[in-house]
N, CA, C and O atoms as a GROMACS GRO file, in nm:
protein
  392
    1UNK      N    1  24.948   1.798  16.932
    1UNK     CA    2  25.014   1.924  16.901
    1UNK      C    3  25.164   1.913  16.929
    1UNK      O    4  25.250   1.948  16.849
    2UNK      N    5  25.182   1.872  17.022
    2UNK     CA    6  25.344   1.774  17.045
    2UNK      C    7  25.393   1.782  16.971
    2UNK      O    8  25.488   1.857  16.950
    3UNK      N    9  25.332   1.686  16.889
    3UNK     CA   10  25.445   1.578  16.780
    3UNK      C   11  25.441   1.666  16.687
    3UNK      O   12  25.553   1.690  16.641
    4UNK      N   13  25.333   1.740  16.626
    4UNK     CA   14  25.340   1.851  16.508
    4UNK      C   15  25.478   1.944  16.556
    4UNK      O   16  25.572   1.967  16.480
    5UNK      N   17  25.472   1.993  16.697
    5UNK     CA   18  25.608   2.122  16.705
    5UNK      C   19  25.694   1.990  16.671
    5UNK      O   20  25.768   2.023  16.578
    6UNK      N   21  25.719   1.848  16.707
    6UNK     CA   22  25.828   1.765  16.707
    6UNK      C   23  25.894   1.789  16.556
    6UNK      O   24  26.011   1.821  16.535
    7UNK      N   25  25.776   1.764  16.443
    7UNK     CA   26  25.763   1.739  16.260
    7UNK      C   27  25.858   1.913  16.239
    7UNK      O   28  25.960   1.929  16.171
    8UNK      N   29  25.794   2.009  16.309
    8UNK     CA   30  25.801   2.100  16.248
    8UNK      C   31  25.985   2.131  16.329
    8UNK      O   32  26.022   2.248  16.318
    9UNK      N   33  26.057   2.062  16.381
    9UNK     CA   34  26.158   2.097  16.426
    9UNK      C   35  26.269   2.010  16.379
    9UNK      O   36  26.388   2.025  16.405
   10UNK      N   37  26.193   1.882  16.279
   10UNK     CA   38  26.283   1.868  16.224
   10UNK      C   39  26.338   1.915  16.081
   10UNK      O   40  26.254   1.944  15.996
   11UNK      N   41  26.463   1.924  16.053
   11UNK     CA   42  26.489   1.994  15.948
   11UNK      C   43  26.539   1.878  15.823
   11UNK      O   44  26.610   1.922  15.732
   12UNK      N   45  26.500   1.729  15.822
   12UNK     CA   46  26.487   1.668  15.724
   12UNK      C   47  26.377   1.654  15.640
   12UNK      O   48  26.371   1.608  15.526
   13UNK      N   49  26.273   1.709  15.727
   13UNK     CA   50  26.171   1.652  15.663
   13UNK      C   51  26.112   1.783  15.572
   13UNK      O   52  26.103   1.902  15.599
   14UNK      N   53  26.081   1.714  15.470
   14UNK     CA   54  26.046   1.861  15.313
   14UNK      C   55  25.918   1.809  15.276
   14UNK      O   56  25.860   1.707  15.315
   15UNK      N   57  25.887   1.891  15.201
   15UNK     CA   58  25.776   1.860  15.096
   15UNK      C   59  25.730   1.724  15.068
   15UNK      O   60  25.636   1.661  15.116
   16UNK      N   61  25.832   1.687  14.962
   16UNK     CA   62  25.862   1.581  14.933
   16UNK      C   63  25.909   1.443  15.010
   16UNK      O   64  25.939   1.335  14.958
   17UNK      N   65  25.906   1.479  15.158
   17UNK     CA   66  25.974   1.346  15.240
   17UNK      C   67  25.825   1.244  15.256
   17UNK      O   68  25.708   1.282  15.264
   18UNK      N   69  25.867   1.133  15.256
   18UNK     CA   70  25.798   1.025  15.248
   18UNK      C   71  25.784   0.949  15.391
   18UNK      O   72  25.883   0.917  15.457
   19UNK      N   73  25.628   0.918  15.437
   19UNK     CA   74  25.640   0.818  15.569
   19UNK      C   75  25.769   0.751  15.575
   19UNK      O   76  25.868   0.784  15.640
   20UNK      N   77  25.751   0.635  15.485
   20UNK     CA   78  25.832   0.525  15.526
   20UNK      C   79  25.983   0.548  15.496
   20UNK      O   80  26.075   0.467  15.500
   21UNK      N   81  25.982   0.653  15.472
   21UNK     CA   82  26.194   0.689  15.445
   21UNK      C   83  26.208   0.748  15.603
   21UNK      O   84  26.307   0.726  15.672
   22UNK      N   85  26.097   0.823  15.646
   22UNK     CA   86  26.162   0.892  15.764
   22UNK      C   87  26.106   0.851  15.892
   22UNK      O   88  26.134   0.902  16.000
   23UNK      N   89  26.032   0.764  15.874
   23UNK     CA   90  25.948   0.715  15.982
   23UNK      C   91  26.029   0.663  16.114
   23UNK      O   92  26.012   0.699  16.231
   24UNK      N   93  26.148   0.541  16.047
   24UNK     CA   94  26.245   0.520  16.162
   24UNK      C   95  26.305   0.633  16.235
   24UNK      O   96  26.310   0.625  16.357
   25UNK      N   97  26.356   0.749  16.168
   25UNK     CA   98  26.423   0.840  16.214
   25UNK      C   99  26.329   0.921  16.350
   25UNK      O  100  26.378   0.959  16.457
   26UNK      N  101  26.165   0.933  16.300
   26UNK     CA  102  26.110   1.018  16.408
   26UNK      C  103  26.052   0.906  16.516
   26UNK      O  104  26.002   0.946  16.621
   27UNK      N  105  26.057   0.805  16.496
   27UNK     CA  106  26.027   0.678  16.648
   27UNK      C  107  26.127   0.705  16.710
   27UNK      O  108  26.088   0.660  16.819
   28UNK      N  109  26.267   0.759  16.738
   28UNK     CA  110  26.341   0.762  16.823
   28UNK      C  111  26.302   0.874  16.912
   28UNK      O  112  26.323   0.851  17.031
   29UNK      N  113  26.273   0.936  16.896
   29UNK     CA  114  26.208   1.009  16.984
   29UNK      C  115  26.085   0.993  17.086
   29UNK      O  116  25.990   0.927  17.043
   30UNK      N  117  26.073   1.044  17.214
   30UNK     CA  118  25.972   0.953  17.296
   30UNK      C  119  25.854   1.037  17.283
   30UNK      O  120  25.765   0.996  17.357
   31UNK      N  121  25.812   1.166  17.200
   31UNK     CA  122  25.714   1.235  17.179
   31UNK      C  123  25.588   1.109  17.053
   31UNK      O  124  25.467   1.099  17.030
   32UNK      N  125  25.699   1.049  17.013
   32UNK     CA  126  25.664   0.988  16.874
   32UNK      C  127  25.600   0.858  16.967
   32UNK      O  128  25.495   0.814  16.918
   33UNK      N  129  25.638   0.801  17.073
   33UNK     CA  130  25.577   0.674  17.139
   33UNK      C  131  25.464   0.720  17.237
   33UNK      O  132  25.416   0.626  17.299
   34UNK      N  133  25.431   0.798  17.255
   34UNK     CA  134  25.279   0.876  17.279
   34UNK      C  135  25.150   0.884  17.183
   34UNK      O  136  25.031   0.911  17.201
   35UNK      N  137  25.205   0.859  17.105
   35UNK     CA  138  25.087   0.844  16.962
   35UNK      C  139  25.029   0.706  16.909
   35UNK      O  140  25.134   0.652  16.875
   36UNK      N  141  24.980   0.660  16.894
   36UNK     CA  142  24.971   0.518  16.819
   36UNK      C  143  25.014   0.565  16.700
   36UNK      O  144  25.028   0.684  16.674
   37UNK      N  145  25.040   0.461  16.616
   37UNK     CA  146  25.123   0.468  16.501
   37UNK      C  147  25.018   0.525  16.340
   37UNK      O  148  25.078   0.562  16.239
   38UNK      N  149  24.905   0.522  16.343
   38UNK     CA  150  24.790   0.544  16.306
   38UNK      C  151  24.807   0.727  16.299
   38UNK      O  152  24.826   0.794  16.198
   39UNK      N  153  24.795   0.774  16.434
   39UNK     CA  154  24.763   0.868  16.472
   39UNK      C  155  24.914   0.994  16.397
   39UNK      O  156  24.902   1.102  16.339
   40UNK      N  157  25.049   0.911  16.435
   40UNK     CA  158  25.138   0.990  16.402
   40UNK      C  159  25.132   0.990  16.247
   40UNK      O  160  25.197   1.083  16.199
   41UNK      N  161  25.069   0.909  16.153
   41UNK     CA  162  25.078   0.924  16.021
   41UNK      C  163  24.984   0.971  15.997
   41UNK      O  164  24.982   0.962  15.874
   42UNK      N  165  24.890   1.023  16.028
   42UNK     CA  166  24.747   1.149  15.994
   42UNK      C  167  24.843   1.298  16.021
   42UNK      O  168  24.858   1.380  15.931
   43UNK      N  169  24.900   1.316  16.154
   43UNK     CA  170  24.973   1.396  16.163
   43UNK      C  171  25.078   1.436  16.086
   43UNK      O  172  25.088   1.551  16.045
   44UNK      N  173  25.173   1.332  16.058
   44UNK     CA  174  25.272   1.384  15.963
   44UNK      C  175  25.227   1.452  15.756
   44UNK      O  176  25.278   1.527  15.673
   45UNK      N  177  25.096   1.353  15.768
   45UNK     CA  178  25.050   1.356  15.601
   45UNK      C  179  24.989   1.508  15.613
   45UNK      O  180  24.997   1.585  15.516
   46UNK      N  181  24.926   1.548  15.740
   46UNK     CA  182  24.857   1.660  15.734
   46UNK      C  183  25.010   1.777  15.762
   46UNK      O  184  24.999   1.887  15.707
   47UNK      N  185  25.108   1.757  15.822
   47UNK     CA  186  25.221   1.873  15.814
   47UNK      C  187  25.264   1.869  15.651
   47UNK      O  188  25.274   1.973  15.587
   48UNK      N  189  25.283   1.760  15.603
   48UNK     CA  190  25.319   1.727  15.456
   48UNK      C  191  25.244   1.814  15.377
   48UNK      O  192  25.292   1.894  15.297
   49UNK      N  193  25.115   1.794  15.405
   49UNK     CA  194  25.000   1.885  15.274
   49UNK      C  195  25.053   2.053  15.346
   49UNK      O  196  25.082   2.134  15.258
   50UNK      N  197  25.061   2.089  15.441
   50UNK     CA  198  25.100   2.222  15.486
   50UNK      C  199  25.236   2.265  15.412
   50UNK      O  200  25.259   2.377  15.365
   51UNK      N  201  25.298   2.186  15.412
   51UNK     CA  202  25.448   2.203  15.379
   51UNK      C  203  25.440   2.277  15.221
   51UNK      O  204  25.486   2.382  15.177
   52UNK      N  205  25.357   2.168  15.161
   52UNK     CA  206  25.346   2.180  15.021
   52UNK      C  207  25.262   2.291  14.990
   52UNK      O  208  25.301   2.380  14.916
   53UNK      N  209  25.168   2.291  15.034
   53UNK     CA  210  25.091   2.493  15.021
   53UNK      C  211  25.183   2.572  15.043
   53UNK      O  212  25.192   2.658  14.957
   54UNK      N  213  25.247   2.577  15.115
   54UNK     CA  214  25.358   2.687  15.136
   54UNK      C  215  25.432   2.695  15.018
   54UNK      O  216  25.428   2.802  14.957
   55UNK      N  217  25.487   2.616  14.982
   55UNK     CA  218  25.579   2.578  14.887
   55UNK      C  219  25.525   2.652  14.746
   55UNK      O  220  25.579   2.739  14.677
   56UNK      N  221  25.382   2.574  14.728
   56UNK     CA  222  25.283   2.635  14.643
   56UNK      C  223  25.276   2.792  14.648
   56UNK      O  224  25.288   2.863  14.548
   57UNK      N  225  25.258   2.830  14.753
   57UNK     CA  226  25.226   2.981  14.743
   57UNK      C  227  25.341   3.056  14.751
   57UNK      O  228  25.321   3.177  14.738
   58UNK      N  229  25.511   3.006  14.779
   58UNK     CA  230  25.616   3.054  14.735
   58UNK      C  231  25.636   3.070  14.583
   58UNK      O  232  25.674   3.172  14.525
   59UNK      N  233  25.606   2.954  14.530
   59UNK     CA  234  25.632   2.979  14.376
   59UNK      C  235  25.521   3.049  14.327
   59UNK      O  236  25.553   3.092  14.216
   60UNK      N  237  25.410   3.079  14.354
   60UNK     CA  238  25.396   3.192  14.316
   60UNK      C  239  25.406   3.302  14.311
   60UNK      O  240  25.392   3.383  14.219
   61UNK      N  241  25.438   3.311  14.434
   61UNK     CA  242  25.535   3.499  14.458
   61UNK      C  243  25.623   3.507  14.366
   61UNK      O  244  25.660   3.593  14.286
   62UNK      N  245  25.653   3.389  14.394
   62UNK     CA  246  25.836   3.377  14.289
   62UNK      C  247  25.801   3.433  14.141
   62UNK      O  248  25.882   3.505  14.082
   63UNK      N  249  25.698   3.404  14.092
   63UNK     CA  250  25.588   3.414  13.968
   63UNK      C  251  25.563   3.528  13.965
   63UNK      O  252  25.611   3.587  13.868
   64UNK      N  253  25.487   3.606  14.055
   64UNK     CA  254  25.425   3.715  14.028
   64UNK      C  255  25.566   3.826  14.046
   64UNK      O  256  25.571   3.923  13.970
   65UNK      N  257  25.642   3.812  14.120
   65UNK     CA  258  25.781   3.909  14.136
   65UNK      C  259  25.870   3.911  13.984
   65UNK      O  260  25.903   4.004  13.911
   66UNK      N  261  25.885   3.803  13.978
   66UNK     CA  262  25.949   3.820  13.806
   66UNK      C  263  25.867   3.835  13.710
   66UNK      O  264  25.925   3.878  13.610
   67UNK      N  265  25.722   3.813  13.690
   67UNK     CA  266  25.686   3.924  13.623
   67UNK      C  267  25.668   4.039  13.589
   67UNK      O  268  25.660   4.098  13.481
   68UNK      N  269  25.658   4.081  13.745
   68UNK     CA  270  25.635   4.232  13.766
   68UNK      C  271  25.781   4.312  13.728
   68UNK      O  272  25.784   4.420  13.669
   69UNK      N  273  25.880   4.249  13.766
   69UNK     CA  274  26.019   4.271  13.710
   69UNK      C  275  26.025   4.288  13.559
   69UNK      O  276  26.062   4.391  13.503
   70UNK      N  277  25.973   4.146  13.482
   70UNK     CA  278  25.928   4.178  13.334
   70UNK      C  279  25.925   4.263  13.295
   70UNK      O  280  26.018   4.310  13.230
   71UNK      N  281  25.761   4.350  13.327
   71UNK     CA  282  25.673   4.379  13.286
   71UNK      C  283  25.764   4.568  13.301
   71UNK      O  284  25.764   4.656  13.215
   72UNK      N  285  25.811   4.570  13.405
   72UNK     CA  286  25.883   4.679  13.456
   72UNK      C  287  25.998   4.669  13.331
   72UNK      O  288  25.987   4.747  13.237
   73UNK      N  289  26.100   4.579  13.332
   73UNK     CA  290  26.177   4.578  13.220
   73UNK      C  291  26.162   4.635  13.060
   73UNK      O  292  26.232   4.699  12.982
   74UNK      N  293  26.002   4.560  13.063
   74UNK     CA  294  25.941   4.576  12.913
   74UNK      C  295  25.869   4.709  12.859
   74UNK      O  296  25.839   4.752  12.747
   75UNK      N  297  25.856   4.750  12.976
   75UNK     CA  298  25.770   4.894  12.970
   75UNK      C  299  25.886   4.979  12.979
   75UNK      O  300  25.857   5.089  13.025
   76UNK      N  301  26.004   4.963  12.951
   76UNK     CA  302  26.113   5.048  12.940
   76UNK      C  303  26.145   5.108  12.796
   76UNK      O  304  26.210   5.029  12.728
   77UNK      N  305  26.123   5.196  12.751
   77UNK     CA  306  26.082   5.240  12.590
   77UNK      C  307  26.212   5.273  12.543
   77UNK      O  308  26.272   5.220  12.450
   78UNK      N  309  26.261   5.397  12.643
   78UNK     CA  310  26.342   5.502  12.653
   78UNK      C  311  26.487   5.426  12.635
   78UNK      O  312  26.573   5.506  12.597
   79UNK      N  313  26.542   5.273  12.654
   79UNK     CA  314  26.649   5.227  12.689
   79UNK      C  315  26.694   5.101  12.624
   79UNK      O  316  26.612   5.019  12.583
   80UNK      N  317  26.801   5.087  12.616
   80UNK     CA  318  26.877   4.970  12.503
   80UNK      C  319  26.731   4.866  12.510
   80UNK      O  320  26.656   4.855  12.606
   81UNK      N  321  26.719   4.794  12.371
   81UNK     CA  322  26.668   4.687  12.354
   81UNK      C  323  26.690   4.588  12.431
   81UNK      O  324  26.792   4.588  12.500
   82UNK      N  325  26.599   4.484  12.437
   82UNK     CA  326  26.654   4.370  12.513
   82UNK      C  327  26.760   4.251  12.433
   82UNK      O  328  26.812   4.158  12.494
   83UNK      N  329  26.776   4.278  12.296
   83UNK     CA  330  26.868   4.177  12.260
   83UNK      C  331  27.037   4.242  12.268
   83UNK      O  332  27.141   4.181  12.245
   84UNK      N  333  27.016   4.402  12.314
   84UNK     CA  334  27.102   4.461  12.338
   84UNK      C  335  27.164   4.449  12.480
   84UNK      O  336  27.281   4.460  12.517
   85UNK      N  337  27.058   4.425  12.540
   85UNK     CA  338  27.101   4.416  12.687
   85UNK      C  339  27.172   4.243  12.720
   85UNK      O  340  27.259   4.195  12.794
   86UNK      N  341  27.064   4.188  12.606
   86UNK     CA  342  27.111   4.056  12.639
   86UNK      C  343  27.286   4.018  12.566
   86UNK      O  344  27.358   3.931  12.617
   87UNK      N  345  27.321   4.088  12.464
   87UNK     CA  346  27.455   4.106  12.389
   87UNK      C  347  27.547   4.152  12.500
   87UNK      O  348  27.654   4.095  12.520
   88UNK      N  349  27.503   4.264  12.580
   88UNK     CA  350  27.609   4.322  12.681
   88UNK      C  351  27.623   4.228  12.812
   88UNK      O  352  27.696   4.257  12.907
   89UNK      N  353  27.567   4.148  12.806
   89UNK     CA  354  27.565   4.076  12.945
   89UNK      C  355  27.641   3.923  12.890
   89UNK      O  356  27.710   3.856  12.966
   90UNK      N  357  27.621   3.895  12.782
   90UNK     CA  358  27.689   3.748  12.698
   90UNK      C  359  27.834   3.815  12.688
   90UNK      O  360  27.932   3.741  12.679
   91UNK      N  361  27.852   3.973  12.689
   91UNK     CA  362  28.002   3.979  12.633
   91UNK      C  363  28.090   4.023  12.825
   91UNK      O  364  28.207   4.036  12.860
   92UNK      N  365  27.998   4.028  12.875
   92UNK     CA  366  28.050   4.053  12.988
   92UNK      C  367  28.077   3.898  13.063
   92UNK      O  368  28.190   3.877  13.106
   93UNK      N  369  27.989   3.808  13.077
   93UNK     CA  370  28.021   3.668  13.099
   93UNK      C  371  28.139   3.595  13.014
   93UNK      O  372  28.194   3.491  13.052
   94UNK      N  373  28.170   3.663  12.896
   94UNK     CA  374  28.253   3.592  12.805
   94UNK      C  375  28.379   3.637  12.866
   94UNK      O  376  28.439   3.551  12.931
   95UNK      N  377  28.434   3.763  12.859
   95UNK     CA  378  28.513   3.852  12.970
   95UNK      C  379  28.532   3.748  13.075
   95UNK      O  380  28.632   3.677  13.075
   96UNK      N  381  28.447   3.739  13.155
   96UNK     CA  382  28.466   3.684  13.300
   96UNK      C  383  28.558   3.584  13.322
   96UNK      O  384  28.642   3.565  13.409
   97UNK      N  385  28.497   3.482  13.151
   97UNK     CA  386  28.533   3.349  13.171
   97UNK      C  387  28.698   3.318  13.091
   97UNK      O  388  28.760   3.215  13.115
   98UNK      N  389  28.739   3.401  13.018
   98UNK     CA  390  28.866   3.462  12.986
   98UNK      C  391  28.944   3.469  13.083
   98UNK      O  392  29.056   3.519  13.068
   0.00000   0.00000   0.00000
């Protein structure tokens, strides 16, 4: 449980980080020479798969929030079209960049 708070305190390691890119970096530490070397790579692959569910279940919020935004947008009857909205926002960026 150590070495997991150790994984989880560092702030290089992502989703995507790989044993052998970061492996030197977490042996400097003496939490990391308590483990056999076996043991710290079950640990790190299992924070890795955690990392990535998270990640997973961010992009879907991310998913379900801009749809619901959509869907809110689209159910708007009463108010400029959307190629209208999208015209006023191209002439306002054009502006900007002027």
């Amino acid at each position: 449980m150590e070495y997991l708070e150790f994984l989880k305190s560092c702030d290089f390691i992502k989703a995507s980080s790989q044993w052998r890119k970061v492996q030197d970096r977490l042996e400097t530490d003496e939490r990391c020479s308590r483990l056999e070397k076996i043991y710290r790579l079950e640990i790190f692959q299992e924070y890795i798969r955690d990392l990535e569910s998270e990640e997973e279940e961010q992009r879907k919020l991310r998913m379900i929030k801009d749809f619901a935004a959509y869907l809110a947008v689209s159910s708007n009857t009463s108010g400029s079209a959307a190629k209208d909205l999208f015209t006023d926002v191209m002439d306002e960026l054009e502006k900007q960049v002027k």
